[in-house]
C-alpha positions as CSV (number, residue, x, y, z in Angstrom):
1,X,6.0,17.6,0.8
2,X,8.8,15.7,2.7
3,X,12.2,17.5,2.7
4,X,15.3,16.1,3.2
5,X,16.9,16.4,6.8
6,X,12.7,17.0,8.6
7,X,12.2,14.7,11.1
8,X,10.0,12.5,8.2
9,X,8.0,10.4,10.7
10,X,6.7,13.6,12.0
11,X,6.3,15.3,8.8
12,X,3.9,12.5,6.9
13,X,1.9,12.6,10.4
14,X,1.7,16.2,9.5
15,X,1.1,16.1,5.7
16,X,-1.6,13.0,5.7
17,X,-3.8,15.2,8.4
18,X,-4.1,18.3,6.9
19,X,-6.6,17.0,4.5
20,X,-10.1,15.5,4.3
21,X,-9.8,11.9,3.0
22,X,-12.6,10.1,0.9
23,X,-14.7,7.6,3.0
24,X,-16.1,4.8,1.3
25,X,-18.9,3.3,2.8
26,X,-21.4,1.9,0.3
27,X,-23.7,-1.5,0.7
28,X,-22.6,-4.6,-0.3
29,X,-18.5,-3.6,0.1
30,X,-16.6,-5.4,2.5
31,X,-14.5,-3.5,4.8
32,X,-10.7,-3.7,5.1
33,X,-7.6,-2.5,5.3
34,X,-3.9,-2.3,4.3
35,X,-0.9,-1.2,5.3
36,X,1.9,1.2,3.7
37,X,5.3,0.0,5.3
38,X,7.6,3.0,4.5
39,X,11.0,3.1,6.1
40,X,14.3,5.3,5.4
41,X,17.5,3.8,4.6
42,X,20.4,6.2,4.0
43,X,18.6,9.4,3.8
44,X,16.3,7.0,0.9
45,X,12.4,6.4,1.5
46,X,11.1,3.0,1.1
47,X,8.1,1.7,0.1
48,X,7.0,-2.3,0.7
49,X,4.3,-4.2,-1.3
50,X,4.2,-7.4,-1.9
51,X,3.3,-9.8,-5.3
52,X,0.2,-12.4,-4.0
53,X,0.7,-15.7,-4.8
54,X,-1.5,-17.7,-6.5
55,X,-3.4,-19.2,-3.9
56,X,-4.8,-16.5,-2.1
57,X,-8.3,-16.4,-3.3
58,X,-8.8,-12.8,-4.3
59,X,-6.4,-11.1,-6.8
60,X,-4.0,-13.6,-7.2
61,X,-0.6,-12.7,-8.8
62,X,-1.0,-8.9,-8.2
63,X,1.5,-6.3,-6.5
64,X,-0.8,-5.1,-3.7
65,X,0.0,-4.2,0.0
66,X,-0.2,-6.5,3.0
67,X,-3.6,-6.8,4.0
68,X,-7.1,-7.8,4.0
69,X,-10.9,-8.2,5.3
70,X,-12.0,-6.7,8.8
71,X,-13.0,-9.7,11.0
72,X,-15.1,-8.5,14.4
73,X,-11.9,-9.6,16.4
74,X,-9.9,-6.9,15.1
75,X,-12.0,-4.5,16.4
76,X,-11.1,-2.0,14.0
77,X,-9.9,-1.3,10.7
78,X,-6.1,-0.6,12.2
79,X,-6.0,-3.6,13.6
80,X,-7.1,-5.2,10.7
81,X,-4.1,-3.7,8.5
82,X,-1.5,-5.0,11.2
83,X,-3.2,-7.8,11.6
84,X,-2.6,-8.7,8.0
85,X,1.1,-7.4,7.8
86,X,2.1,-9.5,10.4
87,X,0.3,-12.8,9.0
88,X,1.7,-12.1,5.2
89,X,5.2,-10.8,5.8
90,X,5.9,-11.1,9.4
91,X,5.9,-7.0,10.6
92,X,5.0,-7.1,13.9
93,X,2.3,-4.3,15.5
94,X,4.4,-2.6,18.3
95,X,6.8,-2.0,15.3
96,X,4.3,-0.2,13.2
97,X,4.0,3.8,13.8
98,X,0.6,4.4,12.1
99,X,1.5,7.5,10.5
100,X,-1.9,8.3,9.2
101,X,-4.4,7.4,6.3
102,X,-4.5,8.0,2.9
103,X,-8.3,8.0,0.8
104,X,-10.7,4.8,1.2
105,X,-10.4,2.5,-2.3
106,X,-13.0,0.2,-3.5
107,X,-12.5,-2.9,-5.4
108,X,-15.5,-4.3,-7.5
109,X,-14.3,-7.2,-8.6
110,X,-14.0,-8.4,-5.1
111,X,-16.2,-6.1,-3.5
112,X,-14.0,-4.4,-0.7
113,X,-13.9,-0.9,0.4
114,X,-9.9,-0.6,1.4
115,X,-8.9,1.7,4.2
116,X,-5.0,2.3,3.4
117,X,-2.7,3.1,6.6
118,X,0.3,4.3,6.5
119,X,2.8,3.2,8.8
120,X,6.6,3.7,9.2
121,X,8.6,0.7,10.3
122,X,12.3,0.8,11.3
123,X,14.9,-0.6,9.1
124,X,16.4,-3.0,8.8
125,X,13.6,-5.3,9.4
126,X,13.4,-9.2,10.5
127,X,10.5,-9.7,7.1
128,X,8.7,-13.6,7.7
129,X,7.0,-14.2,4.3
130,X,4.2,-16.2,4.3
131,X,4.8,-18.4,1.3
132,X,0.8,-19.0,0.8
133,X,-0.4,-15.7,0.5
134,X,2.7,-13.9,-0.7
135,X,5.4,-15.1,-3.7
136,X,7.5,-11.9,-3.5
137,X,8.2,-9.3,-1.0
138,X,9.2,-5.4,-3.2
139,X,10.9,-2.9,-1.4
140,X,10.6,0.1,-3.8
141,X,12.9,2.9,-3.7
142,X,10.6,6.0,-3.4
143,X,13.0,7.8,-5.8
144,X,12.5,4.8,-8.6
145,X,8.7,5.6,-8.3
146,X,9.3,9.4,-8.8
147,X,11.2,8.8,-12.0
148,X,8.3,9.5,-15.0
149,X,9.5,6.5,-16.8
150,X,8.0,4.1,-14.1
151,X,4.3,5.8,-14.4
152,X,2.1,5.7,-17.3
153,X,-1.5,7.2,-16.7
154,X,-3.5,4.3,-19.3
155,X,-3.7,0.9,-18.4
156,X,-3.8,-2.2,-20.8
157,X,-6.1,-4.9,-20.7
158,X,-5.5,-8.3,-21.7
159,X,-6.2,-7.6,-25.3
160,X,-4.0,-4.3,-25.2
161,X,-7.1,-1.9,-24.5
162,X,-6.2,1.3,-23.0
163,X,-8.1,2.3,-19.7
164,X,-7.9,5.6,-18.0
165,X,-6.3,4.0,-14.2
166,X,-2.8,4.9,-14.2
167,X,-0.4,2.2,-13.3
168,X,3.5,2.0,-12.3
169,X,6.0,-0.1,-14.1
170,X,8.9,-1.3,-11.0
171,X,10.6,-4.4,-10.8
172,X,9.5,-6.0,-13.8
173,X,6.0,-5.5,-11.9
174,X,2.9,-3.8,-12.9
175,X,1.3,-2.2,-10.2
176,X,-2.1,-1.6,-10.8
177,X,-5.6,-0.8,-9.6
178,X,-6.1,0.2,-6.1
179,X,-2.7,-0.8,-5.3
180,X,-1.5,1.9,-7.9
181,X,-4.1,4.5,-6.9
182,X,-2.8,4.6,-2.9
183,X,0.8,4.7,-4.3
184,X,-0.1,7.8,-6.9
185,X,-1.5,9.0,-3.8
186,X,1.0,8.9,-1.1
187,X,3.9,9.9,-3.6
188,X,2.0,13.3,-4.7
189,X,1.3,14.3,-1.0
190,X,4.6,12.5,0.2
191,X,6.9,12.8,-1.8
192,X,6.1,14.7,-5.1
């Protein structure tokens, strides 16, 4: 867990090797990436993600973090995840400190096996929205996404169904899905 005063960057290097993380690799999922901007402000931890808009052709409208599908230019999945931040809100690769990775995620609704990375950026930070892929850039306090209120373990579908995923509540946003899985995630071995 991160303490207060450690030099953090170090620390989550630290924390996010220690264990084995799940590897999805499974036929017919597309491989790709995100990134996990966290930064420090004030002695506060940061999180970005950002709302889609609604011309982006998968998951339109959802919280998610900046990124996407691997293209054979990118060479690898890394590049893939700063490749994406820096198209969809502007965070440019020599800022980015990959910090390390956090468990693969699949999507089956759009078929992609997500590899998140988690990178530190320094604040404050220059963000260029792309106004076609992304309608709203969130920068979560990491404290707001500790407090119990903003996490509830059942998700409801469109006709008020309960489902076992957990999601967060931040904003006014729901954070679901996979987005919500890598965030339950890094806060437990981060921050919790």
């Amino acid at each position: 867990m991160l303490t207060k005063g450690a030099p953090w960057r170090q620390r989550i290097k630290e924390i996010l090797s220690q264990g084995q993380r799940e590897v999805i690799i499974r036929e017919g999922l597309r491989p790709s990436a995100v990134l996990v901007p966290v930064y420090e402000k004030g002695g506060e931890y940061y999180i970005v993600l950002t709302k889609r808009s609604e011309d982006v052709e998968h998951h339109k409208g959802q919280i998610s973090f900046p990124g996407g599908a691997y293209d054979e230019v990118d060479g690898d999945l890394r590049a893939t995840a700063l490749r994406e931040a820096f198209e969809e809100i502007g965070i440019r690769a020599e800022d980015v400190e990959i910090l390390g990775k956090l468990d693969d995620q699949a999507t089956f609704t759009s078929n992609f096996a997500v590899t998140p990375f988690v990178g530190a950026i320094p604040y404050p930070y220059d963000f260029r929205v792309n106004r076609k892929e992304v309608e709203e850039l969130i920068e979560a306090p990491v404290a707001s996404l500790l407090d119990p209120a903003c996490f509830s373990p059942q998700t409801p579908d469109s006709e008020g169904e309960l489902h076992p995923c957990g999601y967060y509540r931040y904003g006014g946003h729901s954070i679901t899905g996979i987005t919500a899985g890598i965030l339950q995630q890094l806060l437990a071995l981060v921050f919790g």
